[in-house]
VOGU-3710 file (C-alpha; in Angstrom, 3 decimals, decimal comma):
1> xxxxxxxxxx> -6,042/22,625/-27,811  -8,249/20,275/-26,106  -9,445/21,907/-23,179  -8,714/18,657/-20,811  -5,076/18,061/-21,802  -4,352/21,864/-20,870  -5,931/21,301/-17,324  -4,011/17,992/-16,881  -1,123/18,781/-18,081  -0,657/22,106/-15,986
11> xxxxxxxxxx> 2,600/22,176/-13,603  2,875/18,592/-14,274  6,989/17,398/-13,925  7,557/15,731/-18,003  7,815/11,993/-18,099  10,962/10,318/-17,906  13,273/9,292/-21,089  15,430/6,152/-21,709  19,117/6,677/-22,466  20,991/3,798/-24,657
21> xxxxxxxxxx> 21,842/2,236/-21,334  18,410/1,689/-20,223  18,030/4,179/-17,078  15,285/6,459/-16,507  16,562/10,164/-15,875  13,874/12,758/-14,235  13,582/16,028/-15,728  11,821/18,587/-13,638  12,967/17,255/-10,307  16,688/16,084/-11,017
31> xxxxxxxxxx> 18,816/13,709/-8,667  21,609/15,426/-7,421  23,661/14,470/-10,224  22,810/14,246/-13,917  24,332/11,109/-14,404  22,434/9,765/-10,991  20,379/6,884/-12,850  16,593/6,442/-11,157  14,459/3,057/-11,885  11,444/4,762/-10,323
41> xxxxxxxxxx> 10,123/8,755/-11,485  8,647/8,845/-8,274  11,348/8,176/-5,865  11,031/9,438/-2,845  14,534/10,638/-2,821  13,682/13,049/-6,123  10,990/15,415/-4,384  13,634/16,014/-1,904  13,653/20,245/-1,544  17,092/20,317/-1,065
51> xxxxxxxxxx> 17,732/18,126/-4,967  16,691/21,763/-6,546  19,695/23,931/-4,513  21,177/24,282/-8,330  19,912/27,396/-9,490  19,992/26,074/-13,426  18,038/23,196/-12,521  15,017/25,709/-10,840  15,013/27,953/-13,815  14,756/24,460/-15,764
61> xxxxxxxxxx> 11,674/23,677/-14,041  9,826/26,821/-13,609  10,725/27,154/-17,313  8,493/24,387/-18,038  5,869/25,654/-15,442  6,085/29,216/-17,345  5,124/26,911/-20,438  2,381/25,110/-19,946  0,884/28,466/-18,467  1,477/30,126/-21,469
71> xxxxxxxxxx> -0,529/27,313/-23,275  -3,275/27,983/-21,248  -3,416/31,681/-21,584  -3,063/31,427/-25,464  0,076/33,454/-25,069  2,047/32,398/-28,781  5,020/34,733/-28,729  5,954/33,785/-24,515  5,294/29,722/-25,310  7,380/29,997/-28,332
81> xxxxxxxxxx> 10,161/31,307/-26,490  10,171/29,000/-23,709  9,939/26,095/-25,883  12,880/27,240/-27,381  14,732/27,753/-24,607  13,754/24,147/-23,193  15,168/22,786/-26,886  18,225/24,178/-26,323  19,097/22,833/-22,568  21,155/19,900/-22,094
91> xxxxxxxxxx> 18,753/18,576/-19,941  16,418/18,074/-22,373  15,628/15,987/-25,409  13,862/17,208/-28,661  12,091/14,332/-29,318  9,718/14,495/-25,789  9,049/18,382/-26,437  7,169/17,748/-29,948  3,843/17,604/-28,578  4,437/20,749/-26,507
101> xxxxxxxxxx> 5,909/22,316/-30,203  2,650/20,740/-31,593  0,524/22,796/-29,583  2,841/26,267/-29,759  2,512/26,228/-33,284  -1,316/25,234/-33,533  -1,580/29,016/-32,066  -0,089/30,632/-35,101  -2,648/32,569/-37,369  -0,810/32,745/-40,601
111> xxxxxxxxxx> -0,153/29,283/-41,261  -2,915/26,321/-41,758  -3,881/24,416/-38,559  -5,480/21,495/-40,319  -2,520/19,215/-40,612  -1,533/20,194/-37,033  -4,986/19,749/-35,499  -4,892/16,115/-37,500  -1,363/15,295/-35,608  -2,868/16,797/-32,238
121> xxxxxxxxxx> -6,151/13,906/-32,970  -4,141/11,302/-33,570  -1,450/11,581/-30,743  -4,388/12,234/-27,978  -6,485/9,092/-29,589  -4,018/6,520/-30,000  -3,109/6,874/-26,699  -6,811/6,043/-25,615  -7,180/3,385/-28,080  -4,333/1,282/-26,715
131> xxxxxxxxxx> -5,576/1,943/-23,337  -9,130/1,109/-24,423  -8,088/-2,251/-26,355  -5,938/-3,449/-23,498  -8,597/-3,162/-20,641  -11,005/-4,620/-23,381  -8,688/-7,551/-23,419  -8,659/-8,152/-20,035  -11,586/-7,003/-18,730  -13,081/-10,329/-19,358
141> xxxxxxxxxx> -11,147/-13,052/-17,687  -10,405/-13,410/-13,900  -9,843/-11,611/-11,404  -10,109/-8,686/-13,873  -13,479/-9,072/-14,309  -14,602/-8,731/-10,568  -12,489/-5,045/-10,475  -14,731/-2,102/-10,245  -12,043/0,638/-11,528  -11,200/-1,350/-14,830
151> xxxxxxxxxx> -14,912/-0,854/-15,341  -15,375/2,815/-14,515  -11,960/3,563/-17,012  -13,545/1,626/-19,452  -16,754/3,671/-19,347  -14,402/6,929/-19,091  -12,518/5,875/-22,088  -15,255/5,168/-23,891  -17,302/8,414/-23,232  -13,765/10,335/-23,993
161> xxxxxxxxxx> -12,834/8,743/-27,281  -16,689/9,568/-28,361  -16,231/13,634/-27,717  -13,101/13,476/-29,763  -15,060/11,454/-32,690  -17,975/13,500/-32,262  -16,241/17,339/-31,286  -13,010/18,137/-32,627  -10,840/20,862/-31,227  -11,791/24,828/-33,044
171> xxxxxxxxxx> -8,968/27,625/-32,106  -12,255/29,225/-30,604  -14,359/26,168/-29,074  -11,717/23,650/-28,015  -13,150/20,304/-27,384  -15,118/18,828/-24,092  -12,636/17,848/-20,963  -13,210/15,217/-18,520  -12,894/17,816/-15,930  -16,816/18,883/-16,968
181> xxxxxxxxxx> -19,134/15,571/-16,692  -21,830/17,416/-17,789  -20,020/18,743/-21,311  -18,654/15,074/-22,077  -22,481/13,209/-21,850  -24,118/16,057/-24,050  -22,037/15,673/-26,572  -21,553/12,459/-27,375  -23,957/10,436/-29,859  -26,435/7,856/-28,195
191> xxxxxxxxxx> -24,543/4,784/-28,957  -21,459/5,723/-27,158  -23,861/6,794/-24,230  -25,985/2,888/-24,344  -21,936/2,027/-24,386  -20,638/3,686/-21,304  -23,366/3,078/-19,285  -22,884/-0,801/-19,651  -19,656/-0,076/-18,243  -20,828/2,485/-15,514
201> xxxxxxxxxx> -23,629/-0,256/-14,356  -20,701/-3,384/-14,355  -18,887/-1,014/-12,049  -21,560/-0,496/-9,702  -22,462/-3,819/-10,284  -19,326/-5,972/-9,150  -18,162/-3,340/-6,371  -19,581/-5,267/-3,604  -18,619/-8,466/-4,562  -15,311/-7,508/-4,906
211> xxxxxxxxxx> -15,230/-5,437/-1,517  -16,681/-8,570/0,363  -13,330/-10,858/-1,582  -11,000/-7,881/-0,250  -12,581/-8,260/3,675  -13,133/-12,064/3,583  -8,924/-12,238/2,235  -8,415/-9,177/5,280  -10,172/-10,562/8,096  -8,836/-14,001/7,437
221> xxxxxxxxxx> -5,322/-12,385/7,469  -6,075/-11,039/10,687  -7,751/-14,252/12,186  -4,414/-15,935/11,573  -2,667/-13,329/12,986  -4,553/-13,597/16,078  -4,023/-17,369/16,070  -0,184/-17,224/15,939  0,072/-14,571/18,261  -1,993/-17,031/21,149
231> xxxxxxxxxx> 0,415/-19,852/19,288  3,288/-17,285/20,448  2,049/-16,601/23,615  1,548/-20,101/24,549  5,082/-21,354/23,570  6,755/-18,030/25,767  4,479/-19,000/28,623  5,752/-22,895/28,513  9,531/-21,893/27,879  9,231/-19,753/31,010
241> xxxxxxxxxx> 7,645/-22,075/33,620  10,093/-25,076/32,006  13,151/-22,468/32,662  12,028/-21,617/36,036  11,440/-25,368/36,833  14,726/-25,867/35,160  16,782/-23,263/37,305  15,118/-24,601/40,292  16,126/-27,910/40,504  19,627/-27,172/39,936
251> xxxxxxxxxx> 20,100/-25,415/42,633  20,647/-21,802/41,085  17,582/-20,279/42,724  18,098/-20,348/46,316  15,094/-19,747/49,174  17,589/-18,780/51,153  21,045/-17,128/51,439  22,812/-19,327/54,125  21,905/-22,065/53,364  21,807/-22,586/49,611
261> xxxxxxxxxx> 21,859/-26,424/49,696  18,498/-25,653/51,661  16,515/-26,286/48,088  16,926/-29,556/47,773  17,909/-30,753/51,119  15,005/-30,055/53,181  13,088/-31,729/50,211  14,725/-35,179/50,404  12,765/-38,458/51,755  14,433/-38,461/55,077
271> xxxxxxxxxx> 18,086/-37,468/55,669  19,118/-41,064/56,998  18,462/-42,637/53,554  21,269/-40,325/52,331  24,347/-41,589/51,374  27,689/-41,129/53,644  29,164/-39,545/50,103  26,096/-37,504/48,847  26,428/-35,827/52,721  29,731/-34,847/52,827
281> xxxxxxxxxx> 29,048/-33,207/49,147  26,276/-31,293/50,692  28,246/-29,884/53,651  31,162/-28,905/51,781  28,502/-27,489/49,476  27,109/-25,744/51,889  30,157/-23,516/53,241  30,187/-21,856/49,648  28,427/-18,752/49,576  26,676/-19,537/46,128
291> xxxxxxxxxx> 26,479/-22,702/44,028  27,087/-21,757/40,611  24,725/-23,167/38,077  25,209/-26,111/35,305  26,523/-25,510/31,981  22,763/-26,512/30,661  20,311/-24,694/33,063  19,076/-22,769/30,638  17,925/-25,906/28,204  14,440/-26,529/28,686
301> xxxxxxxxxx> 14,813/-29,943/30,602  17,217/-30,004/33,451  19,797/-33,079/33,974  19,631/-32,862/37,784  17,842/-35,170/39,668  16,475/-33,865/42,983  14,426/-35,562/45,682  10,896/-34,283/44,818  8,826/-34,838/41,545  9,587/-32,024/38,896
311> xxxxxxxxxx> 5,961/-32,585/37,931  3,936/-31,216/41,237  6,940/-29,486/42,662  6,525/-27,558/46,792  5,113/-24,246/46,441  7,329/-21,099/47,434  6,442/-18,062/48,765  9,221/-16,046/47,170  12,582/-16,281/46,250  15,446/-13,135/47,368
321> xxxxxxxxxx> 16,739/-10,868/44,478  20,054/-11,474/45,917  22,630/-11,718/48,903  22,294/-8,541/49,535  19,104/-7,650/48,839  16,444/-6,949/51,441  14,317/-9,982/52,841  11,275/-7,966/52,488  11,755/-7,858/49,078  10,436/-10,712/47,158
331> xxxxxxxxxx> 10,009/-12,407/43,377  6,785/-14,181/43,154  7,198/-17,673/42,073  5,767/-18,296/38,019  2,745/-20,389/38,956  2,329/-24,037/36,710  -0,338/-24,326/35,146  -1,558/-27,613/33,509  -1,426/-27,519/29,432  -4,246/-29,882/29,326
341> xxxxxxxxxx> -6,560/-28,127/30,652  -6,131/-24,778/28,977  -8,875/-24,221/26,361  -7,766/-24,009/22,719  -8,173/-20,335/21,542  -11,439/-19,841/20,140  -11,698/-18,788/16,386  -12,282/-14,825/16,178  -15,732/-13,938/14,711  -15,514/-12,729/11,495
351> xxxxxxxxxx> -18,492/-10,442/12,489  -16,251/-8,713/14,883  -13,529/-8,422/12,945  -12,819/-5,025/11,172  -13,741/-4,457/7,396  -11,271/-2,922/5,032  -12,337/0,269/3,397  -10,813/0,326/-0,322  -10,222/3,584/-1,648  -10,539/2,890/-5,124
361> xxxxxxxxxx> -13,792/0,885/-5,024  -15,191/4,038/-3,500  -14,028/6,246/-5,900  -15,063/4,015/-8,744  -18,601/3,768/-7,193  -18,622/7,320/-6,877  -17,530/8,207/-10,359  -19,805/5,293/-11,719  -23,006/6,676/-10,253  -22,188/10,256/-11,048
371> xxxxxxxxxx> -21,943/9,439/-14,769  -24,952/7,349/-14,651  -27,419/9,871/-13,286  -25,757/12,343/-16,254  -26,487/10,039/-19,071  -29,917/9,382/-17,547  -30,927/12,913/-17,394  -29,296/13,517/-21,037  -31,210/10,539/-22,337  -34,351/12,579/-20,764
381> xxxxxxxxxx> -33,790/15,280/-22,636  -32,581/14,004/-26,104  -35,053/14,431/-28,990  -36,772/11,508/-29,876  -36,355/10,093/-32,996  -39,844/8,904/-34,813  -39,508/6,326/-37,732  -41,636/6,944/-40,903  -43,739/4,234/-39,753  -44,792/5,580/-35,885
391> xxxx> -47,718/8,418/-36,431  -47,289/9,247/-33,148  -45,512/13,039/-33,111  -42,509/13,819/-30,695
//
């Protein structure tokens, strides 16, 4: 067995299957119920520790555990019977164990293991293949071409579909794993080597352009941000000064307690220009112990008129919490502050701004220059090849 697919495939959960209805069921970490359909394997609600309190459903999944570790130890009889034991559970399906039964019986020593070895090829290359011909399709068109990781699994795919052309799996030498970067470049022909590093030096090639599109799109999100949040601010600031201004001029915000006509009285042209009418309101007004305010103080423009321009209205010094709070205690007044003359909010350098570190990119670049210094060194050491017509000797 290929010495790659036993490494992955160790206490890996199986995939998911498709019942007639067209819901994914997980196997090796269950819902709570069987019939519990899940649209995602890796719901969060599925590695939940307390989803396994069924003991069936633990011995189900250290069952396949105790499987895939008898692969790896070679052990025929132990694999055998766990794979039969995994046939037989309701849980499972035969048709997503055949692989696993694949490999079980490529461990007997009686029978042949040619046709079995064949059906082991084909099921781990046809895989790659359609992997390999759909990057290949769009590997070439935008934005596709600009992504560094489509170019490092290109060169990955490439390199691993050349080991299993060039070494096929022996029961005593299996074949060379991704796992071992070193294993995977020396035996591979030269051709699939010139191939993979194409795709090793694209990868390399296209990270930083595509890093610099990822921080120009992030920094411009966060330049916009900044912009609406000063857009924000602004607006709150306005409402509150037009509210204050709003509250003030009908009367709801005294200066003081006794005398709460005092607001707008005191700020009248003279008190002989006042009507006969408009004083007898304001002394009957003022034996109330509060005015209570209009039914539209809190719109942003008030619908009283008072005697003093809304625009450059009297300082205060402070206004009382209350009736009965202290005089000592005070609320500064909101200070007005002319719109016009604020400065617009300057554009935030993009300098300044911080850059997004991508994961990926750094993976791929890491990956793409690890493989590239291994097929350089290999193609250092290959024999060289001298044509009938070079007299020069190797």
């Amino acid at each position: 067995m290929h010495a790659g697919h036993r490494q992955a495939a160790l206490f890996q959960p199986p995939p998911a299957y498709m019942d007639g209805d067209d819901y994914v069921y997980t196997h090796g970490i269950p819902a709570p119920s069987y019939l519990t359909p899940h649209t995602n394997p890796l719901d969060p609600h599925a590695v939940n520790p307390k989803v396994l309190a069924d003991q069936r459903r633990i011995h189900v999944r250290r069952l396949y555990d105790l499987l895939q570790l008898m692969l790896l130890r070679r052990d025929a009889r132990r694999a055998a019977r766990c794979l039969k034991l995994l046939m037989n559970a309701p849980e499972w399906r035969p048709v997503e164990l055949w692989k696993l039964g694949l490999e079980v019986a490529s461990m007997s020593e009686t029978e042949t293991l040619a046709p079995l070895r064949y059906l082991q090829y084909i099921a781990r290359k046809r895989t790659v293949l359609d992997a390999m011909e759909e990057t290949n399709s769009v590997i070439a068109s935008f934005p596709y071409r600009h992504n560094p990781q489509l170019h490092t699994y290109l060169g990955l795919l490439t390199l691993y579909l050349g080991t299993l052309t060039a070494a096929p799996d022996t029961p005593d030498t299996p074949g060379p794993s991704l796992h071992v970067p070193m294993n995977v470049v020396a035996c591979v022909p030269d051709s699939v080597r010139r191939t993979a590093q194409l795709h090793f030096e694209n990868a390399v090639k296209v990270a930083e352009k595509y890093t610099d599109l990822q921080n120009y799109a992030f920094r411009h999100r966060m330049r916009m941000q900044e912009q609406r949040l000063a857009k924000l601010t602004r607006l709150a600031k306005t409402h509150r000064e037009q509210m204050w201004r709003s509250m003030r001029d009908s009367g709801w915000v005294f200066g003081d307690v006794e005398a709460p006509m005092e607001t707008i009285a005191t700020h009248a042209t003279h008190p002989s220009q006042a009507s006969p009418s408009s004083q007898n309101e304001a002394g009957s007004d003022s034996e109330d112990e509060m005015r209570l305010p209009l039914a539209s103080y809190f719109s942003l423009e008030s619908e009283v008129e008072s005697g003093f321009d809304s625009v450059s209205p009297p300082p205060f010094d402070g206004v009382p919490e209350g009736p009965d709070a202290p005089p000592t205690e005070t609320r500064a007044m909101t200070p007005e502050v002319d719109h016009d003359t604020l400065p617009p909010t300057p554009p935030a350098d993009l300098r300044t701004l911080p850059s997004l570190q991508i994961a990926s990119v750094q993976w791929s670049l890491h990956v793409s220059k690890l493989y590239l210094d291994l097929l350089a060194q290999a193609a250092a050491h290959a024999p060289r090849v001298v044509r009938r017509g070079d007299k020069r000797r190797p």
